[in-house]
N, C-alpha and C positions, 0 to 999 in steps of 0.2 A: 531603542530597538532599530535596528538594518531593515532596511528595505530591497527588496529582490523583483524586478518585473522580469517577465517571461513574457514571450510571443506564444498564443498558441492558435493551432489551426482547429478547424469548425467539428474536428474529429475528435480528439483532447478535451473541447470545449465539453460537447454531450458528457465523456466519461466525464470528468469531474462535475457537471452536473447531476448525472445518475446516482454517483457514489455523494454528493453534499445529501440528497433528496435520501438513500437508502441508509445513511451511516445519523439521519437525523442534526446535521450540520447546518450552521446559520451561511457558514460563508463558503466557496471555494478555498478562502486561504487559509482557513480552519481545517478543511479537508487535504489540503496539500499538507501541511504540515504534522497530519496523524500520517500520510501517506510516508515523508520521510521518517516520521521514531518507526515505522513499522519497517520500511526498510532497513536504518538503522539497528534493529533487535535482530532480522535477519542476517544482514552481514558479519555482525558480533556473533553470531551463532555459529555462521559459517567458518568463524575464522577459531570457532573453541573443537570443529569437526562435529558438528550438529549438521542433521537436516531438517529440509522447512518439509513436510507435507500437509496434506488435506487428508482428514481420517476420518469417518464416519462415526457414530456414538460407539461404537464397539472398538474403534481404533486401529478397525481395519483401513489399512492405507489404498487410498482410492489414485491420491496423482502426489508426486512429488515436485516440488518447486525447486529447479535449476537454476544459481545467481551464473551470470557469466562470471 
């Protein structure tokens, strides 16, 4: 397995601590790396002409998610 270090600043820090703590994650580096397959499924989506939204249980679309 590669290894990857990252710098991050005290801002970055909190999110991935919020999201290890809410996604029920042992590690940061568990969490970065759900964070890229999810980016991953996104950009593969984007590139079959899929959009990413947020839809509520009825699948009314509340926000759409814009990849640059």
């Amino acid at each position: 397995m590669k290894t990857f270090t990252v710098n991050i600043d005290a801002k970055l820090d909190e999110v991935l601590n919020y999201l290890k703590t809410s996604l029920g994650k042992t590690s940061r580096a568990e969490t970065f790396r759900l964070s890229i397959a999810l980016l991953k499924i996104a950009v593969e989506g984007r590139e079959k002409g899929l959009r990413l939204v947020m839809a509520d249980e009825d699948n009314n679309i509340a926000q759409e998610i814009v990849l640059p």
